[in-house]
C-alpha positions as CSV (number, residue, x, y, z in Angstrom):
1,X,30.5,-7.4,-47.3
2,X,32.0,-5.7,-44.1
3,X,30.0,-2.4,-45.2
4,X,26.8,-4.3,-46.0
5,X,27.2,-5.7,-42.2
6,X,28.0,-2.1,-40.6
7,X,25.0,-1.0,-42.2
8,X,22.6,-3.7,-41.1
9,X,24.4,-3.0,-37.3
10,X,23.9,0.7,-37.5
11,X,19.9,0.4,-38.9
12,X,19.4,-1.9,-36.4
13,X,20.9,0.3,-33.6
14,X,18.9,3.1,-35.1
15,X,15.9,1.4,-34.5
16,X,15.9,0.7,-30.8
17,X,17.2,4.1,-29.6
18,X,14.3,4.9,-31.6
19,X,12.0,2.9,-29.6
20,X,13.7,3.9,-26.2
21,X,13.2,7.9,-27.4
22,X,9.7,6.9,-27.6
23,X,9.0,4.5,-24.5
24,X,11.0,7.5,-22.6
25,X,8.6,10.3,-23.8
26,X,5.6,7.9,-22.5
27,X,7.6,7.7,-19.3
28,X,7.8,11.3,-18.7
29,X,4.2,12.3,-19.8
30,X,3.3,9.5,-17.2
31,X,5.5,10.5,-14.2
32,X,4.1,14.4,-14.8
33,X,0.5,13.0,-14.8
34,X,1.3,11.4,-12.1
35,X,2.9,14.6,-9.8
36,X,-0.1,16.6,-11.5
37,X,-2.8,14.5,-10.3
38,X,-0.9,14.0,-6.2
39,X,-0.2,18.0,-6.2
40,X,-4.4,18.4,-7.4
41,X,-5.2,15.9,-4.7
42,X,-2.8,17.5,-1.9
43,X,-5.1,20.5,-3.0
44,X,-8.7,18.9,-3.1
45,X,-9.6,15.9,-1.3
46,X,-10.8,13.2,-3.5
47,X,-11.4,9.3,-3.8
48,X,-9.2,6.9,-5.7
49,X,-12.0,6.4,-8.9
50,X,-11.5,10.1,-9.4
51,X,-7.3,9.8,-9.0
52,X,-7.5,7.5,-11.8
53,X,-10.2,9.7,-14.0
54,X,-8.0,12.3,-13.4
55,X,-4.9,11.0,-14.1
56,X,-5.8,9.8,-17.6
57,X,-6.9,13.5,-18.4
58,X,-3.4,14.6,-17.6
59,X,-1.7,11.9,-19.1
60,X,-4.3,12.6,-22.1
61,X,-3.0,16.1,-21.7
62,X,0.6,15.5,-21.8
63,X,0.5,13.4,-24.8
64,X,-1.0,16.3,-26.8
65,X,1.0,18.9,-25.0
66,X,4.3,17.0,-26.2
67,X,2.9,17.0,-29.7
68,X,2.9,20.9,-30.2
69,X,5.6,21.8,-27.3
70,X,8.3,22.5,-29.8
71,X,6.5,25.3,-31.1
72,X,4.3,26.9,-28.7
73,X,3.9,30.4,-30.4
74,X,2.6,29.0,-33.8
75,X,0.4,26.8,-31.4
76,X,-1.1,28.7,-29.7
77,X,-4.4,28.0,-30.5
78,X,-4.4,24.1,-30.0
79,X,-2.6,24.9,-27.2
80,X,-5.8,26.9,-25.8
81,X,-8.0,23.9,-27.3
82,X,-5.9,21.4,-25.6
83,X,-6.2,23.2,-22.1
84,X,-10.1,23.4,-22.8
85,X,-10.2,19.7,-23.4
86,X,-8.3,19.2,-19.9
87,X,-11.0,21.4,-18.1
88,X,-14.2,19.7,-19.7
89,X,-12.2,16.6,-18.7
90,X,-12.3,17.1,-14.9
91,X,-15.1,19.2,-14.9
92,X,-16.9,15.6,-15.8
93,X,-14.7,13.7,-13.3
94,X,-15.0,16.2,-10.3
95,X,-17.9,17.6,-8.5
96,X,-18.8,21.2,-8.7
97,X,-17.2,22.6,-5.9
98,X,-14.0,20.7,-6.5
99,X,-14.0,21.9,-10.1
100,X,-14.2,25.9,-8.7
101,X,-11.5,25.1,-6.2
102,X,-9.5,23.5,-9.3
103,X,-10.3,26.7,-11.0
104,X,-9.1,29.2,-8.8
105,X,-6.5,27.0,-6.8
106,X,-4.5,25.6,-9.5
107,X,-5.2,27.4,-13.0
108,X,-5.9,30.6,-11.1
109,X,-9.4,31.6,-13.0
């Protein structure tokens, strides 16, 4: 009976650090959306609607970044894709000349 109990405890305990690994991997890919999108804005001026589109393309980003990071050399090709994705993304959300200056000021094309 005591091992039956130990066993339920230690599942149990098993499942929320699980959930905590998780909520702590969202909290990360947020906080480095987050210092992304104030460094790009330090850079080039925009207005809040455009913070916001371009924070969910970073934070889209960092989700898919996290998903391959553990093996970057056999990834390397989503890992281009991925980086491609990011581009399109604020090339939608920012105007021309702010897309160039993203270009050569931060990815340094």
């Amino acid at each position: 009976m005591k091992k039956i109990i130990t066993l339920c405890a230690f599942a149990i305990a098993l499942l929320f650090s699980t959930q905590d690994m998780t909520a702590q991997n969202t909290l990360e890919i947020n906080a480095e959306a987050n210092t992304k999108t104030k460094e790009l804005r330090k850079v080039i001026k925009f207005d809040q609607t455009k913070m916001d589109d371009v924070y969910r393309a970073y934070q889209t980003y960092g989700i898919a970044y996290k998903k391959i990071s553990k093996n970057l050399d056999a990834n390397a090709e989503r890992l281009k894709k991925i980086e491609t994705v990011l581009d399109e993304d604020l090339k939608k959300v920012l105007s021309a000349y702010e897309y160039n200056n993203y270009l050569e000021l931060i990815r340094g094309l």
